[in-house]
C-alpha positions as CSV (number, residue, x, y, z in Angstrom):
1,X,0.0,0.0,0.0
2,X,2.5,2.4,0.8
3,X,4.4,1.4,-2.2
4,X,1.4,2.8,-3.9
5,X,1.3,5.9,-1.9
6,X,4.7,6.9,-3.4
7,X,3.9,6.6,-7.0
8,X,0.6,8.9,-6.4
9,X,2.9,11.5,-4.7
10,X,5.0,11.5,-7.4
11,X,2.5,11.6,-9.7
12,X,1.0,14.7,-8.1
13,X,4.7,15.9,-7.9
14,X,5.2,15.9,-11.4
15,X,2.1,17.0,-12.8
16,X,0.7,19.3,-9.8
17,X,3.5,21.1,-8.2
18,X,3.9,24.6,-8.4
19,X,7.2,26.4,-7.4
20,X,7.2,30.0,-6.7
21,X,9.0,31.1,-9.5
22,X,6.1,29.4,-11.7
23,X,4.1,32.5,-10.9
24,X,0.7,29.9,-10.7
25,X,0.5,30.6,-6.9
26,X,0.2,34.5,-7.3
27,X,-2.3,34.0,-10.2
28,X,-4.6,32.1,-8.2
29,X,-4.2,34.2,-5.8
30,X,-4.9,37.5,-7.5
31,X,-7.4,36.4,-9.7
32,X,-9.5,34.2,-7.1
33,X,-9.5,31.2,-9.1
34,X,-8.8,28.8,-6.6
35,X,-6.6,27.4,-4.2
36,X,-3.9,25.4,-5.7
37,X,-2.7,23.9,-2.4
38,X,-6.0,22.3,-1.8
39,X,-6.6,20.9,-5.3
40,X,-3.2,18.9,-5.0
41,X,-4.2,17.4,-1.8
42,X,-7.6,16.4,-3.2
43,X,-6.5,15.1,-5.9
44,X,-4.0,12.7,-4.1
45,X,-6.2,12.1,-1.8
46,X,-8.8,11.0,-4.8
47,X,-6.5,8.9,-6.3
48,X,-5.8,7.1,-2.9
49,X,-9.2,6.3,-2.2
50,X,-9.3,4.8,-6.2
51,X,-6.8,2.6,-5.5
52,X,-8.2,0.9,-1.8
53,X,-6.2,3.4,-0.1
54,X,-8.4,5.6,2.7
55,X,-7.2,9.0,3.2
56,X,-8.8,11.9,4.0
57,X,-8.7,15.9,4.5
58,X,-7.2,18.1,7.3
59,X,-6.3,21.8,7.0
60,X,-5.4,24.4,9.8
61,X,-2.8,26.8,9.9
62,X,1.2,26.7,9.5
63,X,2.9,28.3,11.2
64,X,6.6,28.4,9.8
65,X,8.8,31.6,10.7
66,X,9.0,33.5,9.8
67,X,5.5,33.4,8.7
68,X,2.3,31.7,8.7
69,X,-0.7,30.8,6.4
70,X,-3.9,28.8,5.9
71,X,-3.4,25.8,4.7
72,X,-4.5,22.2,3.7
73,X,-3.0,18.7,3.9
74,X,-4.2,15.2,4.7
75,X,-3.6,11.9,6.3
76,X,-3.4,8.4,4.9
77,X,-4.1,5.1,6.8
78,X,-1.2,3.0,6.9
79,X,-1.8,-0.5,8.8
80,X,-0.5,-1.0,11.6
81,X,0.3,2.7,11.8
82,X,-3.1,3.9,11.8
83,X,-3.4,7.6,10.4
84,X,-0.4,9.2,9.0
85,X,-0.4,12.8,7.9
86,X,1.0,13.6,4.4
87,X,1.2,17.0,2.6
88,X,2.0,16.4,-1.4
89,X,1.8,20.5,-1.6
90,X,5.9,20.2,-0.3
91,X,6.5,17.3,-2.8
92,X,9.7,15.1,-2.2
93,X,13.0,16.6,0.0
94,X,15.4,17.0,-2.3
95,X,18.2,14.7,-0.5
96,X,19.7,11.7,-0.9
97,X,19.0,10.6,2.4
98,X,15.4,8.4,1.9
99,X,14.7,8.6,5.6
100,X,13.9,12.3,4.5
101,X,13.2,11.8,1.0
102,X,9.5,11.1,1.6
103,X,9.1,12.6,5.1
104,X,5.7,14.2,3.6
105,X,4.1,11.4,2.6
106,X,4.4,9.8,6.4
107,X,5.3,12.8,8.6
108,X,4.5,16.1,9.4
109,X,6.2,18.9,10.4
110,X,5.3,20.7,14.0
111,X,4.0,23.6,12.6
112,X,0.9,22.8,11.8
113,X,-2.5,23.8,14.4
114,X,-5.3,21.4,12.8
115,X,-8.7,23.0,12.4
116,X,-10.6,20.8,10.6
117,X,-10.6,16.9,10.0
118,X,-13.3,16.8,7.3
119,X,-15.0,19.8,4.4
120,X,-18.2,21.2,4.8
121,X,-19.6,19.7,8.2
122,X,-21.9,21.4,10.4
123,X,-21.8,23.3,13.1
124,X,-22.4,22.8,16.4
125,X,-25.0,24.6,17.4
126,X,-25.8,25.5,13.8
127,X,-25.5,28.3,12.2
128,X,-28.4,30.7,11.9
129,X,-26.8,33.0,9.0
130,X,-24.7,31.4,5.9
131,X,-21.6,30.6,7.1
132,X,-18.1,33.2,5.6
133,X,-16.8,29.7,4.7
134,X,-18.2,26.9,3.3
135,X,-15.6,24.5,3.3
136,X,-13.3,24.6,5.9
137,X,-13.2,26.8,8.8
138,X,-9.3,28.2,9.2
139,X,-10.6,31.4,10.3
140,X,-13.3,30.6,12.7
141,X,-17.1,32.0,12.2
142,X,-18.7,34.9,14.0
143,X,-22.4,35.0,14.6
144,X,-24.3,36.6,17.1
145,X,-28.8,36.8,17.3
146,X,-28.5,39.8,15.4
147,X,-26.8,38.1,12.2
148,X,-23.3,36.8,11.0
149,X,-19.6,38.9,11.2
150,X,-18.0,38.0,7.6
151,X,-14.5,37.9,6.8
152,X,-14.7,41.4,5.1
153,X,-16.4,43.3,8.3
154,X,-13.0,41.8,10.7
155,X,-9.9,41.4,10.8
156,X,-8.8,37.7,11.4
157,X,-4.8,39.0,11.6
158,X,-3.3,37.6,14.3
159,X,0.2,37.9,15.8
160,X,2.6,35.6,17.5
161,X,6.4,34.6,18.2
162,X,8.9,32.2,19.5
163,X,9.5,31.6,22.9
164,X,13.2,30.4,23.2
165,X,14.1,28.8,26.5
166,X,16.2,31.3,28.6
């Protein structure tokens, strides 16, 4: 199975991944036309599921410094291991060491705060007003009796820093 699991990464590798230099990000980006991070990891995650493999959706934030960012990933179930958290959006390390090679597609980085373990579910309590996102919630919803706070009436901003041990 995991033998699998490689040859769909690299698959979405070569076909899928963007580098920064590419330009695709900052079209998507200023244009609106989608996310590119999240089709990648749907689209692995797709293929998995075709070939007997479950996986399924997370996203959160990342927090990497110096910056941080929404973003979307997944996990994979590897017997015995259970669920293991993959993020094709990085692709393969480029090293020769293959303890690292394919650290993505079995490991996860500590940066990561996980928001959501599945698209489009329900509040609880439900949501009077339409919700400012429908399919994941990185940002967290706002809603009060009077109606709903959308993303464009607040700002979601939010600072925050390393602590280093003294």
């Amino acid at each position: 199975m995991f033998r699998c699991c490689v040859s769909l990464f690299c698959l979405i590798c070569r076909f899928f991944f963007f580098q920064a230099e590419d330009g695709i990000r900052d079209l998507v980006r200023s244009r609106g036309l989608g996310d590119v991070y999240k089709r990648q990891v749907l689209t692995f995650i797709t293929l998995c599921r075709l070939n007997g493999i479950p996986a399924r959706w997370q996203s959160g934030w990342e927090f990497k410094p110096p910056q941080d960012s929404m973003h979307d990933w997944g996990e994979i179930y590897l017997a015995p291991y259970g669920w293991v958290p993959m993020d094709v959006t990085y692709g393969r390390r480029a090293t020769a060491d293959e303890s690292f090679r394919w650290f993505y597609l079995s490991g996860m980085d500590s940066y990561r705060l996980i928001f959501n373990d599945g698209m489009t579910a329900d509040f609880y309590p439900l949501k009077i007003y339409p919700r400012s996102e429908t399919i994941d919630s990185q940002r967290g919803e706002v809603e009060w009796e009077g109606g709903n706070l959308y993303f464009n009436q607040w700002n979601w901003e939010h600072d925050w820093e390393i602590i280093s041990e003294p």
